[in-house]
MIKEVEX-145117 format. One record per residue: x, y, z of N, C-alpha, C, O in turn. Coordinates in steps of 0.1 Angstrom, whole numbers, plus 5000, padded with zeros to 4 digits. Layout:
XYZXYZXYZXYZ...
***
This chain:
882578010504881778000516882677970528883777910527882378010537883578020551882677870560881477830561883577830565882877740575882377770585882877860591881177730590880777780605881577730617882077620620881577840624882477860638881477870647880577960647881577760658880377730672881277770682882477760684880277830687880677880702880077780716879477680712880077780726879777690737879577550733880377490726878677500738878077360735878377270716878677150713878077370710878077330698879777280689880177200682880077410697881777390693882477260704883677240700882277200713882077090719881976970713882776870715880776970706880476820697880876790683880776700676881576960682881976970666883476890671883976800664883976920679885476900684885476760687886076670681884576740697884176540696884076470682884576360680883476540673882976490658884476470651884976370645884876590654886376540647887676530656888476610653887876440666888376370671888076190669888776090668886476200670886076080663886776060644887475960640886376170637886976140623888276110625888576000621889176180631890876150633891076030634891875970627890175940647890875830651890075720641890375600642889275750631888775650623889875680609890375580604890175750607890975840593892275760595892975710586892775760615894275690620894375540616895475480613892875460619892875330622892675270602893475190597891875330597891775340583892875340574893175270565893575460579895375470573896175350577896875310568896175260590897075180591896475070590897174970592895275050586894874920578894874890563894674780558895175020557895475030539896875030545897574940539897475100554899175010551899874920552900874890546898874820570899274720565898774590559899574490559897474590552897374500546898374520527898974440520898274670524899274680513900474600512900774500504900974660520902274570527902474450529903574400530901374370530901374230533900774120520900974000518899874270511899474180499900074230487899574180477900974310486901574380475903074370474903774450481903674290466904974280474905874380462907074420462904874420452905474500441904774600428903674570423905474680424904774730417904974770406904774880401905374660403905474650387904374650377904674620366903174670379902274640371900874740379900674720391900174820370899474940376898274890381897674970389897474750376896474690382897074580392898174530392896174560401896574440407896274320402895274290395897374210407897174080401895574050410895074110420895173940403893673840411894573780430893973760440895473780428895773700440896373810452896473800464896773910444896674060458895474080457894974060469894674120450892874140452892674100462892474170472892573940461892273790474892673850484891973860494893873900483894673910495894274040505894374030518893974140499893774250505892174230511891774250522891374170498889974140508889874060516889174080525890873930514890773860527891073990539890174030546892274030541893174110544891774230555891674250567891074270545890674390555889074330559888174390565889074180554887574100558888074080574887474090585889574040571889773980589889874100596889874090608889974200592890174350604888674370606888274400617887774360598886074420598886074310609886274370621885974220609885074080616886074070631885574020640887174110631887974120646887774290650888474310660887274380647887074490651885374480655885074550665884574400649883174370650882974290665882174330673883774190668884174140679884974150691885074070699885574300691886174340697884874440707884474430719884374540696883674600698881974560708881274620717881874410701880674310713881574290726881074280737882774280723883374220737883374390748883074390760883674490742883574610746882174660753881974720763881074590741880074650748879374610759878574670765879974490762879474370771880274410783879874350793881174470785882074530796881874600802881774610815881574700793881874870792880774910806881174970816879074840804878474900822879474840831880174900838879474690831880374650846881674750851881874800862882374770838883574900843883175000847883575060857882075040837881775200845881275200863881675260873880275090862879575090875881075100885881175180895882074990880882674970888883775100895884175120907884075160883884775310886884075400892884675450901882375470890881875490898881575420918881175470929881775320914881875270931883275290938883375300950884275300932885675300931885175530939885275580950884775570931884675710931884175700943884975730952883375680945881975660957882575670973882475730984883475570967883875510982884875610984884675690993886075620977886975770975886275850981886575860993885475910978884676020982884176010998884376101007883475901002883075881013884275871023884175901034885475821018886875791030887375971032887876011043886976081020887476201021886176261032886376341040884976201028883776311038883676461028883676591030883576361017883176471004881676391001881576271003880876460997879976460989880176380976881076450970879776260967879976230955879576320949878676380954880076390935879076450925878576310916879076200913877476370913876376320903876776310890877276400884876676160886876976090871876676190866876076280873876976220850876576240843875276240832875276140825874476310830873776300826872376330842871276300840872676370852871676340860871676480866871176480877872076570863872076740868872976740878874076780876872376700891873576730902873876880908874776920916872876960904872477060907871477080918870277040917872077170930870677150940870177330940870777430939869077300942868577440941867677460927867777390916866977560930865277590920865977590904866777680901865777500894865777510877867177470879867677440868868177450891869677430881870377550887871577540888869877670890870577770893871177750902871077660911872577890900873577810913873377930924872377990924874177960933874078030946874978120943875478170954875578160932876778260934876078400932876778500932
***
């Protein structure tokens, strides 16, 4: 079976989808290497002892619960920054005697359905 290949819009979100997988697959890889690293000092023996076990769950309990908290602290920002870069844009725009374009998500298209004038 061959994979499906998107064209416009679709191949867009597929490309977003896995840029998202990459940077979770990047952050995932360097949290199995370095809690490994910090709870495995050897390997001599093909199970792990009970006290690397401890160690790795403690180990990737503290990455879940500071990534969990990072992410509230993110979400709690994230409008004040945007508003604030959009006013930042605004004002840019108004010192040039340009026109702002329209956020995202809000068309920004003038003229009948969206159509343009070309």
């Amino acid at each position: 079976m061959r994979p499906v290949v998107l064209s416009g819009p679709g191949r867009e979100q597929q490309g977003k989808q896995l840029g998202l997988l990459r940077d979770f697959l990047l952050v995932y890889n360097r949290l199995t290497e370095l809690c490994f690293e910090r709870c495995v000092p050897s390997l001599h023996y093909r199970a792990l002892a009970p006290d690397e076990e401890a160690c790795l769950d403690s180990c990737a309990g503290k990455f879940v619960r500071s990534n969990h908290r990072l992410m509230a602290a993110y979400m709690q920002l994230m409008p004040t920054l945007v508003q604030r870069r959009v006013a930042d844009l605004e004002a840019g725009a108004a010192a040039a005697g340009v026109e702002p374009a329209a956020p995202p998500g809000r068309g920004g298209c003038k003229g009948d359905l969206g159509q343009s004038n070309i």
